[in-house]
C-alpha positions in Angstrom: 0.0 0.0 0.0 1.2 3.0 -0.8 2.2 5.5 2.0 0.4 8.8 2.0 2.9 12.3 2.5 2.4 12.9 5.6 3.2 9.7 7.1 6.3 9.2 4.4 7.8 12.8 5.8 7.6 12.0 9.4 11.0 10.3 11.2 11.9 6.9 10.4 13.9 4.6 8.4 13.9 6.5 5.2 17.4 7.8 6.1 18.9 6.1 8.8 22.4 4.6 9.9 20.7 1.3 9.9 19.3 1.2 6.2 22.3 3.0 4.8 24.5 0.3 6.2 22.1 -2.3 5.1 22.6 -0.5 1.2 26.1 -0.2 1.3 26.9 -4.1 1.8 24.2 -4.8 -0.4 25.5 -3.2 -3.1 29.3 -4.4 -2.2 27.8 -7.9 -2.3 25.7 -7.6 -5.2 28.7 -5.7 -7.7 31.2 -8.9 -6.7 28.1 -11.2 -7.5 27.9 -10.1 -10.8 31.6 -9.8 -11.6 31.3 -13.4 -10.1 28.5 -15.2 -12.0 28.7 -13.2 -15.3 32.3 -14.8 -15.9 30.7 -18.2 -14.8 27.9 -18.1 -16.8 30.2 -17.2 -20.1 32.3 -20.0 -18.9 29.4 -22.5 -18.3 27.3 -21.8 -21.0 24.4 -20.9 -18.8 21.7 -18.5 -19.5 20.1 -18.9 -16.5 23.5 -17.6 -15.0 23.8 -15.0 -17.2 20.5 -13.4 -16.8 21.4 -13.6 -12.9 24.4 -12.3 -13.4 22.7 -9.1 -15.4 20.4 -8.9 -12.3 22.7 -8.6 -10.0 24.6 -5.5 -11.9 21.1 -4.1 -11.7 20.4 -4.6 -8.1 23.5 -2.6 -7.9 22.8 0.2 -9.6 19.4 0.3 -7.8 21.4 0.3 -4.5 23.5 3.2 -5.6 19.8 5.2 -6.6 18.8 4.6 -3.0 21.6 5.6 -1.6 21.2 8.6 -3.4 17.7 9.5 -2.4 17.7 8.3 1.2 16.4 11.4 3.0 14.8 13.4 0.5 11.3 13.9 0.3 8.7 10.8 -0.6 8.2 12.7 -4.6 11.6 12.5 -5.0 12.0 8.5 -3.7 8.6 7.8 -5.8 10.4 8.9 -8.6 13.7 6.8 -8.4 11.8 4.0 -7.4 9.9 4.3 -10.7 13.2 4.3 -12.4 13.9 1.3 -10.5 10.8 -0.8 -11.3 11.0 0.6 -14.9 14.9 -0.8 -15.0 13.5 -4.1 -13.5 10.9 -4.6 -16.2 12.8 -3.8 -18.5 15.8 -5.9 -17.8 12.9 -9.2 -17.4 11.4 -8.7 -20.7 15.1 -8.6 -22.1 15.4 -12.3 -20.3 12.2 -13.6 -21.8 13.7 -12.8 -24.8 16.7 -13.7 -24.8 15.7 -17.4 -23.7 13.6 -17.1 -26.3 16.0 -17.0 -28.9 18.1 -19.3 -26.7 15.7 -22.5 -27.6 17.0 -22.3 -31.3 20.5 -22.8 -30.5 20.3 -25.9 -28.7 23.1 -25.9 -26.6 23.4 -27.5 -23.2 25.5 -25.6 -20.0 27.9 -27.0 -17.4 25.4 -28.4 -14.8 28.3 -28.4 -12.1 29.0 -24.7 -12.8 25.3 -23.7 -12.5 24.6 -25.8 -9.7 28.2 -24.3 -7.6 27.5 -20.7 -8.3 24.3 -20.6 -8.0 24.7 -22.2 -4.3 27.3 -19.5 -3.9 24.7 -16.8 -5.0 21.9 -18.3 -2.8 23.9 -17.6 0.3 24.6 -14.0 -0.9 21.6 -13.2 -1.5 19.9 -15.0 1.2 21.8 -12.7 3.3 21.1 -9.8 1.8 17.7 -10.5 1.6 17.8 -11.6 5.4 19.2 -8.2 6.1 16.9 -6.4 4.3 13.5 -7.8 5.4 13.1 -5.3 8.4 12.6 -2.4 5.6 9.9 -4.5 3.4 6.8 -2.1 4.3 8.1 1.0 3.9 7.9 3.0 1.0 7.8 2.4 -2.9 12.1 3.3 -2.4 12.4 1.1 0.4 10.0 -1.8 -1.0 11.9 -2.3 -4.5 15.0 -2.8 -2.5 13.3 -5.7 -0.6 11.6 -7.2 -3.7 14.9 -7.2 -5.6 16.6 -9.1 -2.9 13.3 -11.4 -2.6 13.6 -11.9 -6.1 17.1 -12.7 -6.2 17.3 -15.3 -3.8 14.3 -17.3 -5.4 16.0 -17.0 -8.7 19.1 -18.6 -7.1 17.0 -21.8 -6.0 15.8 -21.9 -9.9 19.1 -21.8 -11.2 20.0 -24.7 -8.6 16.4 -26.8 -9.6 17.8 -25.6 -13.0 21.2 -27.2 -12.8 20.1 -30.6 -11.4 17.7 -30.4 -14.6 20.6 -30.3 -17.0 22.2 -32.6 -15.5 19.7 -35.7 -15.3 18.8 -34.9 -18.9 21.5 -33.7 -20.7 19.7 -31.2 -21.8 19.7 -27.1 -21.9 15.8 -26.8 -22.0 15.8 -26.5 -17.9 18.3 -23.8 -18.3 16.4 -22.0 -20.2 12.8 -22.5 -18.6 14.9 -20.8 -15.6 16.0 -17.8 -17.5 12.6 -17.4 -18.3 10.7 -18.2 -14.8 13.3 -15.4 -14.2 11.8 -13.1 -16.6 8.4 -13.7 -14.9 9.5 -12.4 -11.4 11.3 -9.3 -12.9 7.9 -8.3 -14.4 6.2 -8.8 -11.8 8.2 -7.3 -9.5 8.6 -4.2 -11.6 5.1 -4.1 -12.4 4.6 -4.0 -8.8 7.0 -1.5 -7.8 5.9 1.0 -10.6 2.3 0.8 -9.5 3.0 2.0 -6.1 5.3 4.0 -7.0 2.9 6.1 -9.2 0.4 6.2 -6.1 3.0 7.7 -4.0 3.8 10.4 -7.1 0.0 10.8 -6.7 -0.5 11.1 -2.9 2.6 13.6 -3.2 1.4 16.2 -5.3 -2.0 16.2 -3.7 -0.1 17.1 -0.8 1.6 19.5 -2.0 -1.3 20.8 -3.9 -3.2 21.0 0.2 -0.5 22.6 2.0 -0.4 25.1 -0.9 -4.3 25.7 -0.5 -3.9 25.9 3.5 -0.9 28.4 3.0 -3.0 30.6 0.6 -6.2 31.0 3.1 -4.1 31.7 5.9 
């Protein structure tokens, strides 16, 4: 639900210590995952990896927006959480695609490679995630940072399902059914994110538009 001006303005998390922290070794973890997976997934073979990989360089980027707009007022953290769910759209519809056209090439990943890092990113991003859950019902800013993580570590599990998939069958058809489960959540997600973000954009400016009405009559 989308959280009205007044209650976004008044002290809280938006811009403490606490969720600053939690942003900062989010990010840290998230820019080493990516370095991380992207060159095993080239190595492997794996789209699933790959598209994992690409999520995790946006999770970072998202972090860094946060960062950026911890403190200000709830128009301006509508806005770059907009961004955020726009950027998370975007990048799942890339995915859905890009498995898509995957299916025509027929070729089939390292199941040991898939199956180690995407352990390794389960416990990353479990953590993360872990961390992060105290901050899940705040606002549209504060809630994309918590579905990203959310998202993540239930990709991870895929990829893992995924890699035992290749590997009974000696096929790449699980890899890619991943990569595209993958693409679901990141629509979703940013569908999600952009719909309360838009409220809160909404609830702003008739907030603005009231205190500008109370200033003039007084």
């Amino acid at each position: 639900m989308a959280c009205s001006s007044c209650a976004a303005d008044k002290a809280g998390p938006i811009n403490s210590p606490e969720w600053r922290r939690a942003l900062w070794i989010a990010l840290a973890v998230n820019a080493l995952m990516f370095a991380a997976e992207m060159t095993a997934g080239i190595m492997g073979g794996s789209k699933a990896l790959q598209a994992d990989a690409l999520d995790f360089l946006g999770d970072s980027a998202n972090y860094a927006i946060s960062l950026g707009v911890a403190g200000l007022v709830l128009a301006w953290r509508a806005r770059a959480a907009l961004l955020k769910g726009a950027t998370i759209f975007v990048f799942g519809l890339y995915v859905l695609l890009s498995a898509l056209w995957a299916i025509s090439r027929g070729t089939v990943p390292h199941a040991e490679v898939m199956g180690a890092v995407g352990f390794v990113a389960l416990l990353a991003n479990g953590g993360v995630a872990l961390m992060l859950y105290r901050f899940r019902s705040g606002d549209a800013n504060m809630r994309s940072v918590w579905i990203c993580s959310r998202n993540d570590a239930i990709g991870n599990l895929a990829v893992m399902f995924a890699a035992l998939g290749v590997f009974g069958t000696g096929s790449g058809l699980p890899d890619i059914f991943v990569a595209a489960i993958m693409a679901g959540l990141g629509l979703w997600g940013g569908g999600q994110i952009i719909q309360q973000a838009i409220g809160e954009l909404r609830s702003s400016k008739v907030g603005t538009r009231d205190n500008l009405f109370v200033s003039g009559h007084s």
